[in-house]
C-alpha positions in Angstrom: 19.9 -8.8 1.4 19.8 -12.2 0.5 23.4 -12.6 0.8 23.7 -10.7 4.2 21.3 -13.0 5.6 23.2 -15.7 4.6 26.5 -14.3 6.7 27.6 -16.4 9.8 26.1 -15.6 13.4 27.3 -12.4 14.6 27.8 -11.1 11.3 28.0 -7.2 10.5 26.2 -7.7 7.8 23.5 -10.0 9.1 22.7 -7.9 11.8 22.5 -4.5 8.9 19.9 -6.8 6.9 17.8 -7.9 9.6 17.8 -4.1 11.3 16.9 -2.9 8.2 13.6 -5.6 7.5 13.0 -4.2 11.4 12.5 -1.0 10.6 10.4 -1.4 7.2 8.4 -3.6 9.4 7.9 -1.3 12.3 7.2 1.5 9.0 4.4 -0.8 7.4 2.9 -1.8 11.2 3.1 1.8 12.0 0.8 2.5 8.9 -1.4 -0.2 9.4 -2.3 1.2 13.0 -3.6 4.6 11.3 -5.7 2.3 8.5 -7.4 0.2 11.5 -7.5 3.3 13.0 -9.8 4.8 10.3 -11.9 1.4 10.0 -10.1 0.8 6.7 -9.9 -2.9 8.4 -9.3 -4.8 4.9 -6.4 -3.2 4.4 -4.7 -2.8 7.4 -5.3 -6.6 7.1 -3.9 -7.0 3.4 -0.4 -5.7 4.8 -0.3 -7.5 7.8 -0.3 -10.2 5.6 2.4 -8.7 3.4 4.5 -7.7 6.1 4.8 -11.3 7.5 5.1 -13.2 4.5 7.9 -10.7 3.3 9.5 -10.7 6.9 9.1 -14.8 6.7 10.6 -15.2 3.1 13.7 -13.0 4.0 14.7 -14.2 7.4 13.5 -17.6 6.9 16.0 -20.3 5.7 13.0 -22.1 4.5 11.6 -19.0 2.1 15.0 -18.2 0.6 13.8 -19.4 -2.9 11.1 -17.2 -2.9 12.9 -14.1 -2.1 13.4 -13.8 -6.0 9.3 -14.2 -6.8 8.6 -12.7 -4.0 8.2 -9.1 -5.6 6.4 -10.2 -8.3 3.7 -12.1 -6.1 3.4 -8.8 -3.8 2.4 -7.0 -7.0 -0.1 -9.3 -8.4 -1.6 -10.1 -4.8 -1.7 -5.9 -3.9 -3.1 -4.9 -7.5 -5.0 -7.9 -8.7 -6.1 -10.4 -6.2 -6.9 -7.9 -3.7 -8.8 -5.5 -5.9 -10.7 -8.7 -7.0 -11.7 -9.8 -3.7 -12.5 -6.1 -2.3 -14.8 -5.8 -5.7 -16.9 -9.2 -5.2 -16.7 -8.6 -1.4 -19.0 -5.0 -2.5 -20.9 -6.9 -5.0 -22.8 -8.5 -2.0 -23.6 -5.0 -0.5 -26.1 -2.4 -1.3 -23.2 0.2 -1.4 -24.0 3.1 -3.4 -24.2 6.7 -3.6 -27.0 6.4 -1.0 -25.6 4.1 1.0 -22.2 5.1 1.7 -21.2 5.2 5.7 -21.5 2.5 8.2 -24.0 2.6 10.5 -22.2 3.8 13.6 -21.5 6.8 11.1 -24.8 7.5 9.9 -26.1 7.4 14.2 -23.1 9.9 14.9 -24.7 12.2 11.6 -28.1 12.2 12.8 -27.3 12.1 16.6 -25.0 15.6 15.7 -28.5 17.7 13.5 -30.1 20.2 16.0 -32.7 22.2 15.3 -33.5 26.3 16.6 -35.4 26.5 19.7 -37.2 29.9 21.3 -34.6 31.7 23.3 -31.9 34.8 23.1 -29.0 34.9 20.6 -25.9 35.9 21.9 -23.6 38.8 20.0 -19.9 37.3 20.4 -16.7 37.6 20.3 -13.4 35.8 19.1 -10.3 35.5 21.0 -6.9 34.2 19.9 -3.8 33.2 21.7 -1.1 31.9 19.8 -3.0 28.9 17.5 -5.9 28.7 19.7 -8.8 30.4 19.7 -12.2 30.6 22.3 -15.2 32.1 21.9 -16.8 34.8 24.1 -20.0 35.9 25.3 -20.7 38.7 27.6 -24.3 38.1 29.5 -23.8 40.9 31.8 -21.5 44.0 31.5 -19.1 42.2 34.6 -18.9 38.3 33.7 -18.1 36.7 30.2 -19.1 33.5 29.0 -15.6 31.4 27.1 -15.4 28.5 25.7 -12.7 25.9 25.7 -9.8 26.3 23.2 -9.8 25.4 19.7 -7.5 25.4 16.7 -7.9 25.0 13.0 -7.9 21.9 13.0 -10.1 20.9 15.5 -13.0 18.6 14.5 -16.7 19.0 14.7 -17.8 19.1 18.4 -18.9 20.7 21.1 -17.2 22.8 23.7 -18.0 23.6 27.1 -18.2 27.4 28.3 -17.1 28.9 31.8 -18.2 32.2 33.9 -15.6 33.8 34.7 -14.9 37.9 35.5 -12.0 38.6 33.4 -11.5 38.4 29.3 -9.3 35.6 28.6 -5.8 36.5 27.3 -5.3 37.0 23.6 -5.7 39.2 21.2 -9.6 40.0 20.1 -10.0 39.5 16.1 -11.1 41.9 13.8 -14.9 41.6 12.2 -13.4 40.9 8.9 -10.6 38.2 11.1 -13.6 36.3 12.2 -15.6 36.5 9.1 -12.3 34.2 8.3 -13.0 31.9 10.6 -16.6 31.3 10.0 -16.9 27.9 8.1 -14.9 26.4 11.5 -17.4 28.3 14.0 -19.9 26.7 11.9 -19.2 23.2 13.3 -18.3 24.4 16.9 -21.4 24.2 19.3 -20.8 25.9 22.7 -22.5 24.2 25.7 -23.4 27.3 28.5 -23.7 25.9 32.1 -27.2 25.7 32.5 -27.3 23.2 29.6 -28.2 25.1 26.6 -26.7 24.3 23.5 -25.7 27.2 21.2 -24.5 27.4 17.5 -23.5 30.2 15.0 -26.7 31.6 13.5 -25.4 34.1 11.7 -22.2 36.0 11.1 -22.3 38.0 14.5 -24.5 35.5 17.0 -24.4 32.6 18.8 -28.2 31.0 19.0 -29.9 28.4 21.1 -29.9 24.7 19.2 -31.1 21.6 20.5 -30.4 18.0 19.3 -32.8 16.9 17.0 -32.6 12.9 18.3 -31.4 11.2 21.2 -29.6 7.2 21.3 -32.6 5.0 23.0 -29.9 2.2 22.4 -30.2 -0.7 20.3 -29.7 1.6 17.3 -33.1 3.2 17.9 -33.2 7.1 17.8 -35.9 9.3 19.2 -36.9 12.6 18.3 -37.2 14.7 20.9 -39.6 17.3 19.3 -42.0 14.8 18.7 -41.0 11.1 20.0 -41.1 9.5 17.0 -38.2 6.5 16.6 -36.0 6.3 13.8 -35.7 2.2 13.5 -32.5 0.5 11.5 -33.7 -1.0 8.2 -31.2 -3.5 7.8 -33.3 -5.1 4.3 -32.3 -1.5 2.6 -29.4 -0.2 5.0 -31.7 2.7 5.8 -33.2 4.2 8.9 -37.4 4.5 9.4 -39.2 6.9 11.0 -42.5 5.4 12.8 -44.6 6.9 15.4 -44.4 5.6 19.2 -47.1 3.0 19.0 -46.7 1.5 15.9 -46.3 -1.8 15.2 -47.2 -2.1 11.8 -45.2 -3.2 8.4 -41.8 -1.3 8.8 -41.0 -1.3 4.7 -43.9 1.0 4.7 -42.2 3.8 6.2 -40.3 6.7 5.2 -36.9 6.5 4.7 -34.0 8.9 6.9 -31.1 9.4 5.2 -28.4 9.0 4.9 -28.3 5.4 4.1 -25.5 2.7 5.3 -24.0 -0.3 3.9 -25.5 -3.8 5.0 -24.8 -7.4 3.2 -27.4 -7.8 0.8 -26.3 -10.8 -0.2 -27.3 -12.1 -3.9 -29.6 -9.6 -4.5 -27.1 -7.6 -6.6 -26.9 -10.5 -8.8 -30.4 -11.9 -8.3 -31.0 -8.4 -10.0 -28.8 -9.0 -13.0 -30.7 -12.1 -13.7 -34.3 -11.2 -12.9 -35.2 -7.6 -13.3 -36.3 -6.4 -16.7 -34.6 -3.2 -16.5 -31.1 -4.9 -16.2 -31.6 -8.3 -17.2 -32.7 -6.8 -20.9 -30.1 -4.2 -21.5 -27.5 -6.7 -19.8 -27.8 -9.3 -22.3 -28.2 -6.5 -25.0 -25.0 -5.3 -24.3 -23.1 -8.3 -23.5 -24.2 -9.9 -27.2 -23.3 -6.2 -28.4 -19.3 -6.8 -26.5 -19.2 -10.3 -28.2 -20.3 -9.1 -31.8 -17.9 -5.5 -31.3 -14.6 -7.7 -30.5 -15.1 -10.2 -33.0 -15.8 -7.4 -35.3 -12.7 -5.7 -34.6 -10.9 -8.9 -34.4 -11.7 -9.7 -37.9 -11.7 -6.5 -39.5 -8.1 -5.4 -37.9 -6.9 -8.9 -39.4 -8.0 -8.5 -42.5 -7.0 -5.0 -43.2 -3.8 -5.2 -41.5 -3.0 -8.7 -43.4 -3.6 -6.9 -46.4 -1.5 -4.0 -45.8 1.2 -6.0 -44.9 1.5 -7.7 -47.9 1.1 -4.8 -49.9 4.2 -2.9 -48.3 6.1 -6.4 -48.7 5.3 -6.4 -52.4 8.8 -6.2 -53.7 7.6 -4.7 -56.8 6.5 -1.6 -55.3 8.5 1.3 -54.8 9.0 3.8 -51.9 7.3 0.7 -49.4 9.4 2.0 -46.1 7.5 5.3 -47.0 4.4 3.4 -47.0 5.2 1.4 -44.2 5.9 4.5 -42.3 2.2 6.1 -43.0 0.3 2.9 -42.6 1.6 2.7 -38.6 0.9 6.2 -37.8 -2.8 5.8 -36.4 -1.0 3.4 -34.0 2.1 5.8 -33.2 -0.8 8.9 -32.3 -2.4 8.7 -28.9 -5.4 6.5 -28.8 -7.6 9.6 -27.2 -6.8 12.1 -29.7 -7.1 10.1 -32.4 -11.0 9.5 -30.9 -11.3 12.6 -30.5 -10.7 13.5 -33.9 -12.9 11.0 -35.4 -15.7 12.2 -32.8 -15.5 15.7 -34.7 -15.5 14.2 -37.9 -18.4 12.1 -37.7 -20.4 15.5 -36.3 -24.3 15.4 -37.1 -24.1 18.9 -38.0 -20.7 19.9 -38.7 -18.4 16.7 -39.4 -17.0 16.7 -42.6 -18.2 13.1 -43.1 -21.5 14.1 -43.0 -21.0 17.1 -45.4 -18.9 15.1 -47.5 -21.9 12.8 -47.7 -24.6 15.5 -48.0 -22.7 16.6 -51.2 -22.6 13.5 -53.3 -25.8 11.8 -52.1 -27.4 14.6 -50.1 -27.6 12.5 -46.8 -26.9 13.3 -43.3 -26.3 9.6 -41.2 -27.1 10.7 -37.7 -24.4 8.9 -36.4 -24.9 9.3 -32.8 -28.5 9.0 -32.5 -29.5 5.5 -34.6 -28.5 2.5 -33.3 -27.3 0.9 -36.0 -25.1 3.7 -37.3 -23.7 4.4 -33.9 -22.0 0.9 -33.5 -21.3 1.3 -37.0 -19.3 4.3 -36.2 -17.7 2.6 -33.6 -16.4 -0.4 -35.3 -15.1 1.4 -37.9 -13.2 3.9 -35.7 -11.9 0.6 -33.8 -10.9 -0.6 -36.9 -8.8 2.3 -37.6 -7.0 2.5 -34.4 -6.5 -1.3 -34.3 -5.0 -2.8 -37.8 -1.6 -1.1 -37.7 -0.6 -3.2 -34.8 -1.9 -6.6 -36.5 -0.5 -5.1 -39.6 3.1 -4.9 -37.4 2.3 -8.7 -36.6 1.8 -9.3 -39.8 4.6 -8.2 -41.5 7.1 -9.7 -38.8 5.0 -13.2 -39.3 5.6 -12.9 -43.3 9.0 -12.4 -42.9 9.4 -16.2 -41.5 8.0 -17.6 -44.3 10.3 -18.9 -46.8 10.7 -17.5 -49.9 11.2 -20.6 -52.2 7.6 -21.4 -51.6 6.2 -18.7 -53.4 8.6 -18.6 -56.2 7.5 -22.3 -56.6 3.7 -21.0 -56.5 4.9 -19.1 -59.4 6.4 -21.9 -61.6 2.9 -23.7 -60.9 1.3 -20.6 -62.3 -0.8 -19.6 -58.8 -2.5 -16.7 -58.2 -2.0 -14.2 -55.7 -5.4 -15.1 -53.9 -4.3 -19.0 -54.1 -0.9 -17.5 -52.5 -2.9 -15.8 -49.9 -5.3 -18.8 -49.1 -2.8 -21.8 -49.5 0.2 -20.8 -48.0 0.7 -17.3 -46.2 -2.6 -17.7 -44.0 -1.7 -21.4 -43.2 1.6 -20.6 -42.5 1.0 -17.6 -40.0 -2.4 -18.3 -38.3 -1.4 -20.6 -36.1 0.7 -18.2 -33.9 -1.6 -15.2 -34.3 -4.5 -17.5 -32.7 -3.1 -16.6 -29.5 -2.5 -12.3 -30.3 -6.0 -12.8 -31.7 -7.4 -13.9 -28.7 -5.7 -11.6 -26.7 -6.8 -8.8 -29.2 -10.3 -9.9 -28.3 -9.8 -9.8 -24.8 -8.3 -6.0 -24.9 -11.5 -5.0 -27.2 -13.6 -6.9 -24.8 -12.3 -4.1 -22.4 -12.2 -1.1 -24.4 -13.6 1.5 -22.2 -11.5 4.5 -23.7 -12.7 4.3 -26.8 -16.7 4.0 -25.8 -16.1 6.8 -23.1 -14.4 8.8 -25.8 -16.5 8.6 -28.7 -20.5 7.7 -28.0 -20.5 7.7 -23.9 -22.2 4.5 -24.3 -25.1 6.5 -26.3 -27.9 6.2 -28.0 -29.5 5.0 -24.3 -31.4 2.2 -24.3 -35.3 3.0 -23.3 -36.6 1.4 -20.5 -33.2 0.3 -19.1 -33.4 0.7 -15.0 -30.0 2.0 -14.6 -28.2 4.1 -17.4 -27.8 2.0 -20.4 -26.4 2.7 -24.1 -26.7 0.8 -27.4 -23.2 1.2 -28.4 -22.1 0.4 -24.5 -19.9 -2.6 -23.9 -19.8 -4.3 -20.5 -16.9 -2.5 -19.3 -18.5 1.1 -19.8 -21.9 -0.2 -18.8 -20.2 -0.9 -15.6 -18.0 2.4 -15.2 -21.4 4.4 -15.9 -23.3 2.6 -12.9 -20.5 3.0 -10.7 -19.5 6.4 -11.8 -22.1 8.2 -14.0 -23.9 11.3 -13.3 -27.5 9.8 -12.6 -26.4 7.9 -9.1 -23.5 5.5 -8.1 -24.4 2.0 -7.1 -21.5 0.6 -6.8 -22.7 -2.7 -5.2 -24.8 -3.7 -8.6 -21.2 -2.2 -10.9 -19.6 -4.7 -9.1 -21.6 -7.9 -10.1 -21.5 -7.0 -13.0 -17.3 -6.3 -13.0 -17.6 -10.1 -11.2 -19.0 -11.5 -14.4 -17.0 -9.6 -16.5 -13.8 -11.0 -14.6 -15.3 -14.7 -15.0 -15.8 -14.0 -19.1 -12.6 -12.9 -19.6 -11.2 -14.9 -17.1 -12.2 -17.5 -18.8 -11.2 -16.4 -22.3 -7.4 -15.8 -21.0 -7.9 -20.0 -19.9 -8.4 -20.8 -23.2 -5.9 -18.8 -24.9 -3.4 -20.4 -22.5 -4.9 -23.8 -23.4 -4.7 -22.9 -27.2 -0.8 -21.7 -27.0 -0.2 -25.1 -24.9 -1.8 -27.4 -27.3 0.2 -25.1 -30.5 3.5 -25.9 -28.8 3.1 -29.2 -28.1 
């Protein structure tokens, strides 16, 4: 494309590039229309913004040497900047499992709930012509009652019904044809002439409905059965019911649901900081993410060092065997090797525990104290994480030159002065950076949390679910995504302080790696 646009005036080929940015352009607008269209206004913005800058960079003579970066920057602006600004943008909103909608969605809920009223139910009929259907009521032996048309795929609403003397054309369906059709009668309310409002109350009748609240304006609903108002919280993105007259504290009402999403603010992370509930199990589990990567940092290290030496020991025979074995927990999935581990370390049945229970005649409960639990965890970790330092390792120890040991030897050292004086000198300066990074990824380690302890043994006391062996990644995806409610608003806070921790641990490792090669 780049070279077509580059073509004289008039060329063939200029005009083919420029058509062909035309039509991905009118593609991408075309899409954008249908997002505005179903309020998704933040991205229908995002690619706006694409679709210009792209359109700029390859028509422009200006942006012609960004045409080459130019893919790479729409990847990190659509799956990390973006993200990053959507997340802290519902970090300053109540949004949650309870507060989901907008608030022109929640009026158009409410304003659609009708309730039964005294009055005769109406046997009916079903009649189908080609895809649409209407449904019939017959008052009187001479004159039917029938609804506008409908199809499958109409949307909840409510259809207006005629007099007429004659049965509409179609065919009428079966019982068992409309029994088929009953979750889309279900949302179809037919409106009779003189005003009444009816709805499907059972499988063969149409009964009389009325809507429960009417718009006042101003976001203010009335109930018509008893004229109480349903006023727009805006403090908890809820609606209140209050009686006519009153004019008292409006937090002290009930709430309506459902709920929709306001700005709250810094509440969200007001919340972090302040409430006991959070603030405790927070810093619990943030000291607990620290402790766990270091943990695994080191241990991996160590181990894998170790190995790596031993299957470079030249003495030793069969070492590519060795080798081999030693990389395996690294070559097998991640999750089954988790998995595995989760079975083996069993309360009840793990053959740790029986293992144990015969030679010392103890039973760890390994998923139920503390203590034991992030042992667990560390040590699975461990396993899963030192062949790929060990892999480092060995490639590192390759670089080292071999007359320095063999003059270690004449000088009579030891293998631990060998170790200490010139292989961990030698190698530890570019492993600060993969260590760093190591700690970074463990920092981050949801799978293996999910996978093994689900963040468990809880943590008492905690206001939102909390576990001793959860890391702040996993405390995060269990607020936002566990069973006992979704408040995705308070997730996201926390996923903002998690981005500025890491954040700023990936500055420092880029600092580090500049000071090492200069």
């Amino acid at each position: 494309m780049a070279a077509a646009t580059e073509q004289p005036a008039g060329s063939p080929l200029k005009w083919l590039a420029w058509g062909t940015i035309a039509a991905i352009d009118l593609i991408l607008l075309y899409g954008v229309t249908l997002m505005y269209a179903q309020g998704e206004t933040a991205f229908a913005l995002v690619i706006v913004l694409l679709v210009c800058s792209g359109t700029w960079v390859f028509i422009s003579g200006r942006g012609y040497n960004y045409r080459y970066v130019y893919p790479a920057l729409l990847g990190v602006t659509t799956f990390i900047v973006f993200p990053l600004i959507y997340t802290i943008n519902v970090a300053f909103t109540n949004y949650s499992s309870n507060n989901l909608l907008p608030l022109e969605r929640v009026k158009e809920i409410l304003l659609s709930k009708t309730y039964r009223v005294e009055g005769e139910s109406y046997p009916f009929m079903v009649f189908q012509s080609k895809d649409q259907y209407r449904v019939v009521f017959t008052p009187t032996p001479k004159n039917y009652l029938v609804s506008e048309p409908f199809t499958e795929a109409a949307e909840p609403g409510l259809l207006p019904a005629k007099l007429q003397s004659d049965i509409p054309k179609g065919k009428e369906l079966a019982f068992r044809e409309t029994i088929k059709l009953r979750q889309l009668l279900k949302t179809q309310d037919i409106k009779l002439p003189s005003g009444l409002q009816l709805s499907m109350t059972s499988l063969r009748k149409f009964g009389p409905m009325l809507d429960i609240y009417r718009d006042t304006g101003s976001n203010i609903l009335e109930d018509v059965r008893n004229g109480n108002k349903l006023i727009p919280d805006f403090s908890v993105g809820h609606f209140r019911e209050v009686p006519p007259d009153y004019n008292g504290d409006l937090s002290q009402r009930e709430t309506v649901g459902p709920g929709f999403v306001v700005y709250s603010g810094w509440d969200n992370f007001t919340r972090v900081i302040t409430d006991p509930g959070i603030q405790g199990p927070f810093l619990q589990i943030f000291i607990w993410t620290i402790i766990f990567s270091l943990l695994s940092v080191v241990f991996t290290l160590i181990i894998g060092l170790l190995m790596a030496c031993l299957v470079q020991w030249e003495p030793l025979k069969g070492n590519g065997v060795y080798r081999l074995l030693l990389i395996l927990p690294y070559a097998v999935p991640a999750f089954i090797s988790i998995l595995i581990f989760r079975g083996l370390f069993n309360q009840n049945f793990g053959e740790i525990n029986t293992l144990l229970n015969m030679l010392f005649g103890v039973q760890p409960e390994w998923f139920s104290n503390e203590f034991l639990a992030k042992t667990m965890v560390v040590i699975v970790n461990t396993w899963l994480g030192y062949p790929y330092m060990m892999i480092l390792c060995i490639g590192l120890l390759k670089s080292i030159p071999g007359d320095l040991y063999e003059a270690s030897a004449i000088d009579g050292a030891t293998p631990w002065q060998n170790l200490t004086k010139i292989t961990v000198p030698l190698i530890i300066k570019p492993l600060i950076p993969l260590l760093i990074a190591s700690f970074a990824f463990n920092f981050n380690n949801l799978v293996l949390i999910a996978l093994l302890t689900g963040g468990g043994p809880n943590i008492i006391g905690a206001t939102v679910p909390a576990g001793a062996t959860d890391i702040l990644v996993s405390y995060t995806f269990r607020m936002a995504f566990g069973q006992y409610g979704q408040d995705y608003g308070l997730a996201s806070a926390i996923a903002t302080f998690i981005f500025l921790i890491v954040g700023t641990i990936a500055w420092v490792n880029l600092r580090v790696t500049k000071r090492m090669v200069e």
